[in-house]
N, C-alpha and C positions, 0 to 999 in steps of 0.2 A: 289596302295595299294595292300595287298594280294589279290592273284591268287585264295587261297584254297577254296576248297567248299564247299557254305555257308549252316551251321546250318538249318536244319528243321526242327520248333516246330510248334506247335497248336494254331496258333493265336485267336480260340475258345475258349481257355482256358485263363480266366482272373482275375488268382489269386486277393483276397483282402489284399490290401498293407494299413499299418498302421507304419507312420512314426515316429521316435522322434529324435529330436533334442537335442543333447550335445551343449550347446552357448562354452563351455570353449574351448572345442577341433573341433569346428565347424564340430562336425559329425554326419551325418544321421547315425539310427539305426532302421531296418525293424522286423517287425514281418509279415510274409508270410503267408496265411492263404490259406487249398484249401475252395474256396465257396461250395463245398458238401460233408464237413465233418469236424470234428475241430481239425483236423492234421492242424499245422502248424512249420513254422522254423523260426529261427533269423538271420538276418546277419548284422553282422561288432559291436557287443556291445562295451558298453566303462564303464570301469571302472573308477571311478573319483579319481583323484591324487592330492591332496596340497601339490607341491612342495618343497617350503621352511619350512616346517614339517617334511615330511614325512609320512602325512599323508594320508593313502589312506580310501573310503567310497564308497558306492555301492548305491546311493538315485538314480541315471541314470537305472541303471541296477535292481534299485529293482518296479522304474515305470513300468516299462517292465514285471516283473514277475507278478503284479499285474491289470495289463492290462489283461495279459494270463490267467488269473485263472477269475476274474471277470467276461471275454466271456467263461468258460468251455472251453477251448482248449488242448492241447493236444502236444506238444514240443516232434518235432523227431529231428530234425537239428538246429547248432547253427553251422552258416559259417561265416570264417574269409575268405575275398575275397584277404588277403595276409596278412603279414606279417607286422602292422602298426608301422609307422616310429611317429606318432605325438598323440597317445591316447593309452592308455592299455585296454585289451580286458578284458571283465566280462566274458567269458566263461566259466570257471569251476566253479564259484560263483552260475550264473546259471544251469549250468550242478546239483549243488548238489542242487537248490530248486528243480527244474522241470523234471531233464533227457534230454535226445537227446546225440546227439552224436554230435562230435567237429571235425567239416571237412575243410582242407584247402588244397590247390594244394600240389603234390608231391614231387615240387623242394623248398617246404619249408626248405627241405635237404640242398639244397645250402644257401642258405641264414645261417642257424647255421652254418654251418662250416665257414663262414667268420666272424659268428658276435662273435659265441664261440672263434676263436682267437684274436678279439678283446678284449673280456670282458672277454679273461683267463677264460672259465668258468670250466677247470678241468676235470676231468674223469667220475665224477658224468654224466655230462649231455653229454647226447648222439644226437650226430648228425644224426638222421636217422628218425628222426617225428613221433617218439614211443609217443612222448608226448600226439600225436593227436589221434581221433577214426578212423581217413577215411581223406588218402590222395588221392585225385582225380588228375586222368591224362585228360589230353584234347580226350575229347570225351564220359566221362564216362556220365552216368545219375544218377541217385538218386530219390528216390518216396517221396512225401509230400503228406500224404493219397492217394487221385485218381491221383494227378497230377505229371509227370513228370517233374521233373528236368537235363538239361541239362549244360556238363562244358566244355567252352570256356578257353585254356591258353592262354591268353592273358600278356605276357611279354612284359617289356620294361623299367614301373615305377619300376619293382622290378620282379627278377628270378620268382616267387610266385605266381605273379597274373593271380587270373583267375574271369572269366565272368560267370556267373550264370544265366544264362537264362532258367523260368517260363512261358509257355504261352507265351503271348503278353506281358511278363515283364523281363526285364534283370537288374543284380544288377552288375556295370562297375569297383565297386571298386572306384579307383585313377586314372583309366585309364581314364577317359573322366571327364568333368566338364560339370556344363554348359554352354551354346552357347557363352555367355556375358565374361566367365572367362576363357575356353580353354582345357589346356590340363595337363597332369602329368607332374611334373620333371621326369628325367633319369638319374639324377648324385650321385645315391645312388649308395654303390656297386652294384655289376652285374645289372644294368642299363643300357641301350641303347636308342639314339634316333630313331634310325633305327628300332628297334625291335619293339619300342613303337607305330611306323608309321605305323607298318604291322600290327599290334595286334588292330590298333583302326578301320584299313581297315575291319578283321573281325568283329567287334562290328557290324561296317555301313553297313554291308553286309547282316544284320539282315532286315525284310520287314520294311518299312520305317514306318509305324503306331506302332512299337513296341516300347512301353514304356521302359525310360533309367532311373535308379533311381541313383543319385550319392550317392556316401560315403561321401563328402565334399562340399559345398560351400561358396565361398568368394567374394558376390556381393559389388559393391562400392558406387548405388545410387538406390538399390532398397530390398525391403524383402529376408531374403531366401527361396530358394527353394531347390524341393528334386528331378525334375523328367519335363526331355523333352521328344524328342519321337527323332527314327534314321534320322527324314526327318530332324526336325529342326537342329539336328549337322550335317548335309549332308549341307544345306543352310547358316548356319549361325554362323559353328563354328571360332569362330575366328582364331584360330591354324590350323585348319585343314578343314574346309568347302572343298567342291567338288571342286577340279582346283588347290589345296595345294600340288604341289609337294614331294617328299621325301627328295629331294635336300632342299628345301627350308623349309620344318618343323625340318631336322636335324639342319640346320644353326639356325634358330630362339630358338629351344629349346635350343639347345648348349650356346648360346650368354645370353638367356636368366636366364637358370638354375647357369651361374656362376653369376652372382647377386644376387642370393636367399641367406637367411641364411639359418643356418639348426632348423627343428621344435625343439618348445620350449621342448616337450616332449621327443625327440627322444633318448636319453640315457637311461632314466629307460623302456621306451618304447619296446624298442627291447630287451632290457634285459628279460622281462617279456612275449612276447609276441611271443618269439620264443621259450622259454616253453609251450606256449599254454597256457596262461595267469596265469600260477604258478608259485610261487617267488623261487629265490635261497635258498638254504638249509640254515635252520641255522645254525649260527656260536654257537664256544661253552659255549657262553655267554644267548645263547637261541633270540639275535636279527637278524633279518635278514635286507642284507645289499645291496643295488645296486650299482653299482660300477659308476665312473667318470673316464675316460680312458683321460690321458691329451692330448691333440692336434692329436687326434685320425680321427678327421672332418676337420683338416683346409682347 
């Protein structure tokens, strides 16, 4: 796995993590809290979507805002840990109850420029992540009142993704799952299983008691969960446990990931969420539209 040199944070510091669960898009959403003072951030919101409507509703994301206000807290950051292929982000929803600013890696860049010619998105929208407040490069930090935050690019699931690690708490995105369930696909555009191999190297690279919080889980005979630690995916990840070559993780993810379909969500998904959770402009009918690109995935 990666060579590079592993991340130093303050395993002293132990932020309070308060989860919520999306059932419909199986995704963890964190509110970050520092324990000596009520700065806190979000990562990974989900805005709720009925499909077959059109209709879109904020009851996920408005739990959330009223979690935050009920403890008096205080919202500096709302982090997308990349660019989601299978839920639409509530980030600027919340951005206009609470404030913070809307931060995601910098190669969120690459990703509109592939999805923008996909979905024809025109001139209007700019590929360059103006959308965002703060695109973070691997290595940058960021403050949540006292505590520092640290960013990991961690590529592979997607150009985008990066690792946020708090203290003794790191948020992995799509990059890891848990132990029982594995690992990311890589066969989205700019996807790699090679990249993804090295990117979860630096995860593990992290002190082994540092808590892993996912963005997703898909257990098949037990509760879900939100959150192992580096040791148990060192021991027991199924994908990639200690002694998992990179020979042998590209072969399984490869062999694997062509068996997947692609998520239910993922066309209005990126459509929305590579604006940084803000819809196309309206048409001159005053309704706004998301587009169905045909055999765009097959």
């Amino acid at each position: 796995m990666s060579n590079s040199q592993p991340l130093i944070t303050d395993m002293n510091i132990r932020p309070d993590v308060k989860a919520f669960f999306d059932r419909e898009t199986e995704t963890f959403s964190y509110v970050v809290k520092d324990p000596d003072s009520p700065s806190c951030a979000i990562v990974d919101s989900v805005t709720n979507l009925e499909y077959a409507s059109g209709t879109i509703t904020h009851e996920g994301a408005d739990e959330i805002i009223a979690w935050i206000r009920d403890h008096d807290l205080v919202l500096e950051w709302i982090i997308e840990t990349h660019v989601h292929a299978d839920h639409l982000t509530a980030a600027p929803y919340i951005k206009e109850k609470l404030g913070g600013k809307i931060g995601i890696g910098k190669n969120v860049t690459v990703v509109q420029k592939v999805f923008a010619g996909i979905f024809n998105a025109g001139d209007e929208f700019k590929c360059d992540g103006s959308q965002f407040d703060e695109l973070f490069s691997d290595g940058d930090s960021y403050q949540i009142g006292s505590m520092t935050a640290h960013v990991m690019h961690t590529p592979g699931h997607t150009p985008a993704c990066m690792t946020h690690v708090i203290g003794d708490a790191a948020f992995v995105g799509d990059t890891l799952f848990m132990p029982d369930v594995g690992t990311a696909r890589a066969d989205f555009p700019g996807g790699d299983a090679t990249t993804l191999y090295e990117s979860i190297g630096k995860v593990l690279s992290l002190p082994d008691e540092t808590r892993l919080f996912m963005c997703h889980d898909y257990p098949e005979s037990r509760e879900v969960a939100c959150v192992t630690t580096v040791a148990d995916e060192k021991s027991s990840n199924i994908h990639v446990h200690t002694g998992v070559t990179q020979s042998q993780f590209v072969e399984m993810r490869q062999t694997r990931d062509a068996t997947l379909a692609m998520p239910h969500l993922i066309l209005p998904s990126l459509q929305i969420n590579m604006r940084a959770g803000h819809y196309p402009p309206e048409e001159n009918n005053g309704m706004v539209y998301l587009k169905i690109p045909v055999n765009a995935f097959k």
